[in-house]
C-alpha positions in Angstrom: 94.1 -76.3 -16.9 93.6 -79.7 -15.9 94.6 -81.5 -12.4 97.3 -83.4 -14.3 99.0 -80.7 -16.0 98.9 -78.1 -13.4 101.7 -79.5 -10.7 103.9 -79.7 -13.6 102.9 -76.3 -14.6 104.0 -75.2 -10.9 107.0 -77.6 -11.0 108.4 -75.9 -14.4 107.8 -72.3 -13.0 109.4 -73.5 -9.8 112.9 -75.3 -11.4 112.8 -72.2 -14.0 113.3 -69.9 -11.3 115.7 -71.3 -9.6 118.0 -71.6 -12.7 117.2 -67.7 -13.3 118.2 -67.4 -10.2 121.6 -69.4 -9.9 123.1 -67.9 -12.9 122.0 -64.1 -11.8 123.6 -65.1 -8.3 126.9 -66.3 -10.3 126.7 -63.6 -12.8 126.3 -61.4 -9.7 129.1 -63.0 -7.6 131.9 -62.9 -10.8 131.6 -67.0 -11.1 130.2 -66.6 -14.9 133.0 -64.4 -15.5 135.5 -67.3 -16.0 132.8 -69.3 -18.0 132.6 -66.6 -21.0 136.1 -65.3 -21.2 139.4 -66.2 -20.0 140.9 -64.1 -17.2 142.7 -61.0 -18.4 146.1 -61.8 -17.2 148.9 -59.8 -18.2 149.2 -56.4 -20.6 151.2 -53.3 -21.4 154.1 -52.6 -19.2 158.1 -51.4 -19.1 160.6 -52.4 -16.7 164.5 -52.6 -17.0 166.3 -56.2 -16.8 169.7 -56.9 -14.5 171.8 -55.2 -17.5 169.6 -52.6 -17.3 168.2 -53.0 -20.8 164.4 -52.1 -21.5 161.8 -55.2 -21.4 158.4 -54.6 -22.0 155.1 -56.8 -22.8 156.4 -56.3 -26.5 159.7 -58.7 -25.7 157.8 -61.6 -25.3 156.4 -62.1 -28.6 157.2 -64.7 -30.6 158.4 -66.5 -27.9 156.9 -68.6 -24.9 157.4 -67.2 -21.8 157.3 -67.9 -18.1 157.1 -65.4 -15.4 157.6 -65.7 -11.9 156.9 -62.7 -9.1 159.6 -62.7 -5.9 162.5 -60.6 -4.7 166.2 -61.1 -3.8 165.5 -61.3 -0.1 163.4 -64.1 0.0 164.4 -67.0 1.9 163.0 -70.3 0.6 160.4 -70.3 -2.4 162.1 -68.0 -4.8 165.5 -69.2 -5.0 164.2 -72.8 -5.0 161.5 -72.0 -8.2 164.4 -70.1 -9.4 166.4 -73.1 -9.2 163.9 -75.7 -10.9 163.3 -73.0 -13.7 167.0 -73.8 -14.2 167.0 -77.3 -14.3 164.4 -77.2 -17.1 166.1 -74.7 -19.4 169.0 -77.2 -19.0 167.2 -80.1 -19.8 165.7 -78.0 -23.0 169.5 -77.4 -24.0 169.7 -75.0 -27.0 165.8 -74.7 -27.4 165.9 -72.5 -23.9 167.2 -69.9 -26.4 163.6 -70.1 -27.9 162.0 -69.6 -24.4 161.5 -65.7 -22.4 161.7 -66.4 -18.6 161.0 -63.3 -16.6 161.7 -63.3 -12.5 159.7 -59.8 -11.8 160.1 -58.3 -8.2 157.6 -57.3 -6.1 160.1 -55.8 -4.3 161.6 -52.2 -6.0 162.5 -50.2 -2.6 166.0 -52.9 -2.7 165.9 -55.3 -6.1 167.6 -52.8 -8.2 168.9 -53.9 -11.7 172.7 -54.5 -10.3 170.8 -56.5 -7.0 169.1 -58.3 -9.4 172.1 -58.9 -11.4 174.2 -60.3 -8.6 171.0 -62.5 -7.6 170.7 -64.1 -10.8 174.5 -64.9 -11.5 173.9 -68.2 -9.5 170.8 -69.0 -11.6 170.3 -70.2 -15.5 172.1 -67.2 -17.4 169.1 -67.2 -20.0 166.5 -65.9 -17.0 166.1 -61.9 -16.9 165.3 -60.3 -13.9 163.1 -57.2 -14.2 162.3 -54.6 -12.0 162.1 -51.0 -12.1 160.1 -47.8 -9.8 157.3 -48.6 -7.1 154.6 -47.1 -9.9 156.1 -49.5 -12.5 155.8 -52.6 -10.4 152.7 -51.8 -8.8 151.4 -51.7 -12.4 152.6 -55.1 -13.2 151.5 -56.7 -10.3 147.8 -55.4 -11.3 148.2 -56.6 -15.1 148.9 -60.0 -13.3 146.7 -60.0 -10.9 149.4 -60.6 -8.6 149.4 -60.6 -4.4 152.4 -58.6 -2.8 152.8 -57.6 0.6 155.0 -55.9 2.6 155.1 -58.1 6.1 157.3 -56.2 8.8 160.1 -58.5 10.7 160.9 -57.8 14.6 164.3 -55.8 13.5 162.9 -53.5 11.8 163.6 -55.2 8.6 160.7 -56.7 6.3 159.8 -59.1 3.6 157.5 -59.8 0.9 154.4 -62.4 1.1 153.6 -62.6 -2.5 151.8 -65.0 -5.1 153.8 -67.9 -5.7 152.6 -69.2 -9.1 154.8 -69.1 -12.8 152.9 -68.1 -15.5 153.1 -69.3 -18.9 152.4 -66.8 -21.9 152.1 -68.2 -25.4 153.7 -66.9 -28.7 151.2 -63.9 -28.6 151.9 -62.6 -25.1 148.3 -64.1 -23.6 148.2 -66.1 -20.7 147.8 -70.4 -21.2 147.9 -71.1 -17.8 150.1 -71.5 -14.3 153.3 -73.7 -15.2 153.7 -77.1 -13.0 157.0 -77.4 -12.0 156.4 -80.1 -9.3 157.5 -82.5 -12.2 160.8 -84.1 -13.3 162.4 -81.1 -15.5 162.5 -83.5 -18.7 158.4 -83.4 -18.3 158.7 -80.1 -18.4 161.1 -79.4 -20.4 158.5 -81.5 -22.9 155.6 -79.6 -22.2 157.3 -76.3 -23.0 158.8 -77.9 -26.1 154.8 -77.8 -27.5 155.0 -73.8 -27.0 157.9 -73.6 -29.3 
C-alpha cells in the first residue's frame, strides 16, 4: 500500500465505522423503528357507546374515522376539540354520515354510557362516546399508545392529564396520521372529504 492510498484507506475505515455505528445506536435507541414501519397505532378492542350499543375496532371499517381520548370532567381541551369536531361535521353536511368519530374516555371509574350520553347531547349528534370497564380502557389506551393519568385535586377530587391528539383512521381501520384541527372547519372538512 502506497503513501497516497493509505490515509484514504484509514479515512474509509474511519467514516465506515461511524455509519455502523449511528444506525446500531438508532436501531438500538428505537429511532429506525419509525424509518422501516409505520407506528402500530390502534387494534382489537370492545367498548359500549352512550346508547350502550357494542363498538369495536370492526365498526370503523369502511369508514374514516377520528378518535379523540378525554373524559366528561375535563375542563377546557375536551369540550373545546369536542366542539371544533362539531363544526367540521357541520361544515361536511350529509357526508359526516360517511365519517366514524369516536370520543373514548380515559376516564371509566365516572364516564359511564348514560354520563357519556348526557355529555355528548350538547355536541354534534353523529359523535359516539365510548367507554366501558378499567381493563377495557386500559386496553385501548395501550392499542393507542395513549398517555392517561390520574392527577389528584386538593378536595379530594381528581382529574385526568391525558394525550391530547385526534387520530385519523382510514377505510381499513390503520392509522394515517394526527388530525389538524387548528384550521378553519371548511379546510378540514376538505381534507376529510379525501378519506371518503
Amino acid at each position: 500500500m502506497d503513501r497516497t492510498t493509505r490515509p484514504l484507506v484509514v479515512v474509509g475505515a474511519f467514516a465506515g465505522s461511524l455509519v455502523v455505528g449511528l444506525v446500531l445506536m438508532l436501531w438500538a435507541l428505537g429511532g429506525l423503528r419509525s424509518v422501516s414501519a409505520p407506528a402500530a397505532i390502534g387494534g382489537p378492542f370492545q367498548l359500549t357507546d352512550q346508547s350502550g350499543q357494542t363498538v369495536t375496532e370492526k365498526s370503523m371499517q369502511g369508514h374514516p374515522t377520528l378518535i379523540f381520548f378525554g373524559f366528561t370532567h375535563c375542563p377546557d381541551v375536551c369540550p373545546t376539540t369536542l366542539f371544533e369536531i362539531s363544526e367540521v361535521m357541520r361544515v361536511m353536511g350529509k357526508d359526516a354520515d360517511r365519517l366514524n368519530a369516536y370520543y373514548i374516555s380515559v376516564d371509566p371509574e365516572r364516564d359511564t354510557a348514560a354520563a357519556m350520553k348526557d355529555y355528548l347531547s350538547s355536541f354534534d349528534p353523529r359523535l359516539k362516546g365510548l367507554t366501558g370497564n378499567s381493563e377495557q380502557i386500559a386496553k385501548v389506551l395501550s392499542t393507542y399508545r395513549v398517555y392517561a393519568k390520574k392527577v389528584p385535586l386538593k378536595d379530594g377530587d381528581y382529574t385526568m392529564d391525558h394525550t391530547a391528539l385526534i387520530y385519523l383512521m382510514d377505510r381499513d381501520g390503520k392509522f394515517v396520521s394526527p388530525f389538524n384541527l387548528n384550521r378553519k372547519p371548511e379546510e378540514a372538512a376538505a381534507d376529510l372529504k379525501r378519506f371518503l
